[in-house]
VOBA-136531 format. One record per residue (C-alpha): x, y, z; residue in three letters. Coordinates in pm, whole numbers, plus 50000, padded with zeros to 5 digits. Layout:
REM residues N
@c1->X&c2->Y&c3->Z&aa->ala
...
***
This chain:
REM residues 301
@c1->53331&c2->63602&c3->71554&aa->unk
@c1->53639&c2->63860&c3->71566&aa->unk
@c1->53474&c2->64075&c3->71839&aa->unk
@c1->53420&c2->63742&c3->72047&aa->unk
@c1->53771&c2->63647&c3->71999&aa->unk
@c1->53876&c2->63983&c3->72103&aa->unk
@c1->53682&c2->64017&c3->72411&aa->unk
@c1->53810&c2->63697&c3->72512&aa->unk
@c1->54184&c2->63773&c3->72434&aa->unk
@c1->54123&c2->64087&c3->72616&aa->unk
@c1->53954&c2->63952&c3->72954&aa->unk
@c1->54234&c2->63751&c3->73033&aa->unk
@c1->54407&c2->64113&c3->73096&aa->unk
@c1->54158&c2->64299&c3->73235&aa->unk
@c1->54080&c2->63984&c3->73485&aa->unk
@c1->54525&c2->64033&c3->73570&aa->unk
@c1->54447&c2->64407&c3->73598&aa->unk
@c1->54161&c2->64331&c3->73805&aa->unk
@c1->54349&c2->64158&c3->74060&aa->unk
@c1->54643&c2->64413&c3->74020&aa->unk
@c1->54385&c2->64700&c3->74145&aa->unk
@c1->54212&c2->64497&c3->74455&aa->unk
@c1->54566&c2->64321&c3->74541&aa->unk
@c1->54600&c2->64543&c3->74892&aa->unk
@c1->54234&c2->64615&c3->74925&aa->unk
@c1->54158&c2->64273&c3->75094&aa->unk
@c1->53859&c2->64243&c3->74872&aa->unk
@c1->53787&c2->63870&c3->74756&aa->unk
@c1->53636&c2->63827&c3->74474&aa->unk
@c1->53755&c2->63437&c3->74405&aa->unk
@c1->53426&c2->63255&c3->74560&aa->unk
@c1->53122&c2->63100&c3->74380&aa->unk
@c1->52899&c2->63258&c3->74158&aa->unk
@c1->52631&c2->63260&c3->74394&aa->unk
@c1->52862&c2->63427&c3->74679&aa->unk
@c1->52918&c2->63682&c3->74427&aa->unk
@c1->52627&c2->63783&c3->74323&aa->unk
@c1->52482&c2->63785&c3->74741&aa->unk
@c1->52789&c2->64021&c3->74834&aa->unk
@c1->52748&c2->64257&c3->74491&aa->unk
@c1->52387&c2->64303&c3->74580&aa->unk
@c1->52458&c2->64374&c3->74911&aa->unk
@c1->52720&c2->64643&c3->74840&aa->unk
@c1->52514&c2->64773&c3->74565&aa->unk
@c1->52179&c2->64803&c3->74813&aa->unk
@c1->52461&c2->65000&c3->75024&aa->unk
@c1->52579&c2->65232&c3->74845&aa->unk
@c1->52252&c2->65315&c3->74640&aa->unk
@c1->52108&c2->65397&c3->74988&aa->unk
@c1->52342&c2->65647&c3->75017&aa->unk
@c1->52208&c2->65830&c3->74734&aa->unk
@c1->52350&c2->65852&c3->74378&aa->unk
@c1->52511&c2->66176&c3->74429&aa->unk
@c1->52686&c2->66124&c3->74737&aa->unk
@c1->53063&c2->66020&c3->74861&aa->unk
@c1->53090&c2->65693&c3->74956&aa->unk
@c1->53347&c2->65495&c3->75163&aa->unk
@c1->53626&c2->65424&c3->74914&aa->unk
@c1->53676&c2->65015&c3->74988&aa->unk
@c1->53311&c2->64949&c3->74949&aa->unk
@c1->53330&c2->65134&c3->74610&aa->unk
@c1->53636&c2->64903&c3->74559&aa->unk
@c1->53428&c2->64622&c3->74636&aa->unk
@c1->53144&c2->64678&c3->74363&aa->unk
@c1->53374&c2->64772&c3->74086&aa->unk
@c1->53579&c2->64440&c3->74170&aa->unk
@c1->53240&c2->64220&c3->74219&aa->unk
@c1->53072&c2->64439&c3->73915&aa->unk
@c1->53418&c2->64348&c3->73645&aa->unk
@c1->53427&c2->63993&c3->73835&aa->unk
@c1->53065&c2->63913&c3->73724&aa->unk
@c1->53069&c2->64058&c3->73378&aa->unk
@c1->53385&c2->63888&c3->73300&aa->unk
@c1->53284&c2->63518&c3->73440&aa->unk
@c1->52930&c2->63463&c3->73528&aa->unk
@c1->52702&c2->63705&c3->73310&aa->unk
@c1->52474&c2->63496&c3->73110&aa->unk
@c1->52432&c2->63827&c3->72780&aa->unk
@c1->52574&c2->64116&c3->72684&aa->unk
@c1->52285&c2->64302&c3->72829&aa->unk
@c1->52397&c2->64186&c3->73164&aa->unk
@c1->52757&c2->64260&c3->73130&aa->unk
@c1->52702&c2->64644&c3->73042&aa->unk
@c1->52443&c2->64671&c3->73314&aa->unk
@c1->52706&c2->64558&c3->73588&aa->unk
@c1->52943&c2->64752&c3->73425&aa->unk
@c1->52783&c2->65076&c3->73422&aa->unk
@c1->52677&c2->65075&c3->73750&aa->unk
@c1->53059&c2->64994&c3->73833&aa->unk
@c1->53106&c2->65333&c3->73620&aa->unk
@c1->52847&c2->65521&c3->73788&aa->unk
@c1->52898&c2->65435&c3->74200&aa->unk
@c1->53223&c2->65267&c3->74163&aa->unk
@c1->53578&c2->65366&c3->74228&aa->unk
@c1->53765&c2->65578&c3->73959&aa->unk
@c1->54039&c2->65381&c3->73925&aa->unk
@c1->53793&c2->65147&c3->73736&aa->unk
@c1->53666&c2->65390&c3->73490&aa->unk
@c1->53920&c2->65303&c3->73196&aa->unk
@c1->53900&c2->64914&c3->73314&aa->unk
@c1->53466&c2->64941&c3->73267&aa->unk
@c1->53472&c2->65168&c3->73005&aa->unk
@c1->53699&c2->64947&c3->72818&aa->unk
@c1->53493&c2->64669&c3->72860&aa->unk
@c1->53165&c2->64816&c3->72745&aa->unk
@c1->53357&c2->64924&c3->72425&aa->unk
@c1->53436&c2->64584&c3->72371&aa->unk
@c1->53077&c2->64471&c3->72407&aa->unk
@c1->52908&c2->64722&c3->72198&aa->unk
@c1->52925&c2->64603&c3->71845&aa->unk
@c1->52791&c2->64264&c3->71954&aa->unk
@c1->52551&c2->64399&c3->72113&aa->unk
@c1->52443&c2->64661&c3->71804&aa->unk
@c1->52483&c2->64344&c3->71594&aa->unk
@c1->52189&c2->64138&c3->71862&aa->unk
@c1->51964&c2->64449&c3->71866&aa->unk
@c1->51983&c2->64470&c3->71469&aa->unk
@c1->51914&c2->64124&c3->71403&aa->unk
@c1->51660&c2->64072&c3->71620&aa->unk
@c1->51454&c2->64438&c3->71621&aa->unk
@c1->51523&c2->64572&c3->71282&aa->unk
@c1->51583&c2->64953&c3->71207&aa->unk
@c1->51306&c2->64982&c3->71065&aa->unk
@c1->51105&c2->64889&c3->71334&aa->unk
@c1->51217&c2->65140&c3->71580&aa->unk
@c1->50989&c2->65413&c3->71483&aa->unk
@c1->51024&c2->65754&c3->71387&aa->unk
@c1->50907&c2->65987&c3->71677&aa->unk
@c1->51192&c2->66257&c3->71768&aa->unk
@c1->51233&c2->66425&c3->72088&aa->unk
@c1->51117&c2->66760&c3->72025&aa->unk
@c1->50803&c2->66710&c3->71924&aa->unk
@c1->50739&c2->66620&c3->72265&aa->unk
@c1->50479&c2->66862&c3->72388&aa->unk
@c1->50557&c2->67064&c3->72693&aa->unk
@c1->50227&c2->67129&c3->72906&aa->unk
@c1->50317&c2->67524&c3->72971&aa->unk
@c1->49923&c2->67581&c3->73087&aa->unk
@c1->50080&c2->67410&c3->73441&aa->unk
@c1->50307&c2->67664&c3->73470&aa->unk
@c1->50135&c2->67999&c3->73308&aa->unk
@c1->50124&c2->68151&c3->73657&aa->unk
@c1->50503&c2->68104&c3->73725&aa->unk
@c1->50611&c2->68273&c3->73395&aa->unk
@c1->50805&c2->68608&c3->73303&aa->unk
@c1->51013&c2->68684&c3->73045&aa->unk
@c1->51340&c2->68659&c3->73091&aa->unk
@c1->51619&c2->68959&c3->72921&aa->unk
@c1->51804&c2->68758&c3->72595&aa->unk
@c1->52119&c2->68838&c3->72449&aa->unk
@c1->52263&c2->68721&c3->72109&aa->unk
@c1->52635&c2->68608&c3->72205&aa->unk
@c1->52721&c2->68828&c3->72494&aa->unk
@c1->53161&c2->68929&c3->72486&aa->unk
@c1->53323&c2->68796&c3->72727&aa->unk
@c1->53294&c2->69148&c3->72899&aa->unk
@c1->52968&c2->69179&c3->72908&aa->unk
@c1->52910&c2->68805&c3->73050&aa->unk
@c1->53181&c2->68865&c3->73321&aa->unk
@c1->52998&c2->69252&c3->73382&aa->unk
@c1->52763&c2->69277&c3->73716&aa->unk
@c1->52482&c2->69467&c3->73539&aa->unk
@c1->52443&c2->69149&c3->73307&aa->unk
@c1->52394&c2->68894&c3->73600&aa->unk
@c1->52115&c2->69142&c3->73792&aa->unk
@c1->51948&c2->68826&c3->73731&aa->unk
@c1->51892&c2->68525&c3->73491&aa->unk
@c1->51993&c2->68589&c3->73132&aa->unk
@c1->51858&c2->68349&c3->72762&aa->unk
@c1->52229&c2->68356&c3->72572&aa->unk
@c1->52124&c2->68253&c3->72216&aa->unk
@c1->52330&c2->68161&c3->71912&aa->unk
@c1->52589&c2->67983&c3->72136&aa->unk
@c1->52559&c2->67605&c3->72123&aa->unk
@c1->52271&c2->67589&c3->71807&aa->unk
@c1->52554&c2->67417&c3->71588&aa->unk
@c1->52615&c2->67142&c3->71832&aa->unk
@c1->52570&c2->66819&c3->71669&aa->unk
@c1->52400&c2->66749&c3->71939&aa->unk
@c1->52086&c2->66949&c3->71840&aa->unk
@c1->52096&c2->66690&c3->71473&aa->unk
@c1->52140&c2->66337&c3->71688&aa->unk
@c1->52012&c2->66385&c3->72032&aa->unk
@c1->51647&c2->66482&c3->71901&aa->unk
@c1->51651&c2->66155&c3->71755&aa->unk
@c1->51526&c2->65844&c3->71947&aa->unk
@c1->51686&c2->65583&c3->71723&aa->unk
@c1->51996&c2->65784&c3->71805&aa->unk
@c1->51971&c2->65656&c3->72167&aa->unk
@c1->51858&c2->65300&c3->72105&aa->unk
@c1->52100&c2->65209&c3->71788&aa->unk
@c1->52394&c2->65402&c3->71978&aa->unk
@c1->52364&c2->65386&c3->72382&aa->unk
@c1->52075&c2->65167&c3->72398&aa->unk
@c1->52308&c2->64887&c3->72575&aa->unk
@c1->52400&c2->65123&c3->72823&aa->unk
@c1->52245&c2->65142&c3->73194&aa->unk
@c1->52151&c2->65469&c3->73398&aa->unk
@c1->51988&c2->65563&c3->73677&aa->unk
@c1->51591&c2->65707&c3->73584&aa->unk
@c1->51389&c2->65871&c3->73848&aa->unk
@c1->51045&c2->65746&c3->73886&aa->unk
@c1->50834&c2->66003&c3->74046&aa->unk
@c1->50738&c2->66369&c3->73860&aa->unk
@c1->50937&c2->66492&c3->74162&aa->unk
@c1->51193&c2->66394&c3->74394&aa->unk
@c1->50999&c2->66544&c3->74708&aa->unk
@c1->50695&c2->66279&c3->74627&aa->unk
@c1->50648&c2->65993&c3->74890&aa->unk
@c1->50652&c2->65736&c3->74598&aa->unk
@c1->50980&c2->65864&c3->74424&aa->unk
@c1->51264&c2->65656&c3->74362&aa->unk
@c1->51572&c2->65543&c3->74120&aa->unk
@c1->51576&c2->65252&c3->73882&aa->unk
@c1->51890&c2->65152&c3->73694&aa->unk
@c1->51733&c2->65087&c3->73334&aa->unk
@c1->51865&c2->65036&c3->72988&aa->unk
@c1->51835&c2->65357&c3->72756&aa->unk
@c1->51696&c2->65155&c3->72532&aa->unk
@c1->51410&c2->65098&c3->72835&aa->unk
@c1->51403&c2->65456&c3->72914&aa->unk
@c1->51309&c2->65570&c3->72522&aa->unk
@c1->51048&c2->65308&c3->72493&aa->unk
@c1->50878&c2->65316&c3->72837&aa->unk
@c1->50955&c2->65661&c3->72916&aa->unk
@c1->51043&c2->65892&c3->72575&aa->unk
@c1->50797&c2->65747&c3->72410&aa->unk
@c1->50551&c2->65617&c3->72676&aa->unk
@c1->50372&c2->65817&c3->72944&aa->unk
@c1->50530&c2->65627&c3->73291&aa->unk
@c1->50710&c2->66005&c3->73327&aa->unk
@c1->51086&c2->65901&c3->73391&aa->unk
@c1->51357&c2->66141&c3->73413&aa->unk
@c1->51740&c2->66061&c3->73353&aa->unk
@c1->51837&c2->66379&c3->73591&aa->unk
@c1->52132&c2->66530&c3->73682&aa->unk
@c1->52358&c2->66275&c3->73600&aa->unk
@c1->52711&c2->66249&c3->73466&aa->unk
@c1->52663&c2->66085&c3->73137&aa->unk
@c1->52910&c2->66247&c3->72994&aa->unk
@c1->53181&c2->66075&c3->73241&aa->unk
@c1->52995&c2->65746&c3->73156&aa->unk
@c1->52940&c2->65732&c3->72835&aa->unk
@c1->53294&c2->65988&c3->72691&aa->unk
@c1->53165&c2->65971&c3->72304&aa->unk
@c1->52898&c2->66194&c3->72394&aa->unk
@c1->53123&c2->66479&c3->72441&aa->unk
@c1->53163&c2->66454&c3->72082&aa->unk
@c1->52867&c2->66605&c3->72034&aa->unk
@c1->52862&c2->66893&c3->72222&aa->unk
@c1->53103&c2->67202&c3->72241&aa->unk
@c1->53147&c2->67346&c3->72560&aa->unk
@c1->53054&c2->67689&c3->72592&aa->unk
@c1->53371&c2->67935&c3->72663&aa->unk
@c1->53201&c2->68099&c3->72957&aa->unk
@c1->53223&c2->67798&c3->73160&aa->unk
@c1->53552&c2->67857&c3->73241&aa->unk
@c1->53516&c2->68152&c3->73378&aa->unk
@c1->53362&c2->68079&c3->73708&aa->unk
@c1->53576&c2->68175&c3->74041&aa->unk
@c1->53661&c2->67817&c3->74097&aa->unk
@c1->53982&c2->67652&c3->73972&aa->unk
@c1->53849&c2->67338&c3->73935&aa->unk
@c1->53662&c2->67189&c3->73604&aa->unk
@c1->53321&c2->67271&c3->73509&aa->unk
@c1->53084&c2->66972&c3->73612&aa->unk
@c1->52905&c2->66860&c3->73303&aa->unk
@c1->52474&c2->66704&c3->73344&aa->unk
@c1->52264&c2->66578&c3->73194&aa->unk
@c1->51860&c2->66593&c3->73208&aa->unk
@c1->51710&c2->66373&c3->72973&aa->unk
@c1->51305&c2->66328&c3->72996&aa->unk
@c1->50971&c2->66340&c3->72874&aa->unk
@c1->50695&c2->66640&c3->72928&aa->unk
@c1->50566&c2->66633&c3->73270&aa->unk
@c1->50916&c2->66571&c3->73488&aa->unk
@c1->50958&c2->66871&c3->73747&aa->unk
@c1->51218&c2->66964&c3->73965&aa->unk
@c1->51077&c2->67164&c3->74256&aa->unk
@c1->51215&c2->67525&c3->74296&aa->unk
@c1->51589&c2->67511&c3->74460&aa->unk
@c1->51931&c2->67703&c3->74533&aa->unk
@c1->52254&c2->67589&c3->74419&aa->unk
@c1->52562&c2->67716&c3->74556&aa->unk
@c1->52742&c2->67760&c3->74210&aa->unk
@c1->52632&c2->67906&c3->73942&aa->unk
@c1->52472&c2->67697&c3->73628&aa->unk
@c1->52475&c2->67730&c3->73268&aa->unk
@c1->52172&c2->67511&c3->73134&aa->unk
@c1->52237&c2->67429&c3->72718&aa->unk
@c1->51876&c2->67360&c3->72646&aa->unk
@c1->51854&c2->67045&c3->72323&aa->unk
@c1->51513&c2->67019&c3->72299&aa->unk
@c1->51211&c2->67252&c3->72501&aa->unk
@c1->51165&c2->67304&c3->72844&aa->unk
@c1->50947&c2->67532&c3->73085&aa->unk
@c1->51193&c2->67691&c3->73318&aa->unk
@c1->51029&c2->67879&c3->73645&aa->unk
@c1->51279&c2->68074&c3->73773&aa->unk
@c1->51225&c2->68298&c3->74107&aa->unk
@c1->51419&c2->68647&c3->74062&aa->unk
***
């Protein structure tokens, strides 16, 4: 009963905060439900087209973060409903939102923990853990070849040219995350984030004819995906921004900020079941992957 008088208490100031933020953006969000829901879709369609990982035009990211916090706030019929529009306002939205939705989902979380308990007990949610997820390396036998490991390189040997001839296994660097306890856990993700929405890829990889992105619950994504064999992949996405308690459970690694660039490391997350590929690539920045879990990692030298 407290959290529900909270949230209440509390929407009457994110709805004056909403109307604060859109006040000179010519975006109305005052219309009927129906009207609402029409324009979010169609803003949503929009920007998804535009792909996930793309820039989009500021006022129509505007426009679904003011329709998304509009929705949740007046016309959602659950809880399950309200986080869903409000992290996909996190995720294609515009940042000056973020605190606003992330607020919000706070708010909603322990009622929705409280629903999920009472109605699908603990007990019930099975005991499978991520890494014993088998890794099919027979696939990929052809592709293999060791690569050179170090135990905890100095900082003067990571920085050295003669250690980056090529790719390099740095051990003993993030095996104390908490991370590594929790993450191989799937209650973890349903009891904790399960409320929370993000985009899977359907598809083993994105270059198939049949691929494409589904915003999900996690609590979706363990059960049909983790644990089932429909081979979705959370990939390359910024959970981290989305979902900040996360970053409690990892430590970031020291040489990350030494790249050339002045500008923050970008912190992703790949979250899947065996099977998921991502077909051979270039980036144009260099990438330190912090393995939780197994994976089979072709690399081309």
């Amino acid at each position: 009963m407290t959290s529900g008088v909270k949230l209440v208490r509390n929407g009457a100031e994110h709805a004056r905060r909403l109307e604060a933020l859109i006040e000179n953006e010519d975006i109305e969000v005052k219309k009927a439900p129906e009207v609402l829901w029409s324009s979010r879709t169609e803003v949503w369609s929009q920007l998804h087209e535009k792909g996930l990982m793309n820039e989009c035009e500021a006022k129509l990211r505007l426009k679904l973060s003011a329709l998304s916090v509009e929705l949740a706030l007046r016309e959602s019929t659950s809880v399950t409903d309200s986080v869903r529009l409000l992290d996909e306002a996190l995720i294609l939205g515009h940042p000056s939102f973020k605190y606003l939705c992330s607020s919000m989902v706070d708010e909603l979380a322990p009622i929705d923990g409280a629903l999920r308990v009472r109605h699908e007990p603990m007990a019930l949610l099975g005991h499978e853990r991520i890494r014993e997820i088998a890794v099919n390396m027979m696939e990929a036998q052809n592709l293999m070849e060791t690569i050179p490991s170090v135990e905890r390189p100095s900082i003067a040997q990571f920085l050295s040219r003669i250690f980056w001839k090529g790719p390099r296994l740095i051990s003993g660097v993030v095996s104390k995350w908490p991370a590594f306890r929790k993450w191989n856990d799937f209650k973890f993700w349903e009891a904790e984030h399960g409320h929370r929405w993000v985009p899977v890829e359907l598809g083993s990889k994105y270059t198939d004819p049949s691929f494409e992105t589904q915003m999900i619950p996690i609590s979706d994504f363990v059960d049909q995906h983790l644990r089932g064999e429909s081979g979705g992949y959370l990939a390359q996405h910024q959970l981290f921004e989305q979902v900040p308690s996360l970053l409690r459970d990892i430590i970031e690694p020291e040489f990350a900020s030494l790249g050339e660039s002045s500008s923050e490391a970008v912190v992703n997350m790949w979250l899947g079941p065996s099977g998921t590929q991502t077909p051979l690539h270039h980036d144009p920045y260099h990438n330190l992957l912090c393995q939780v879990g197994r994976q089979q990692v072709p690399s081309a030298l």
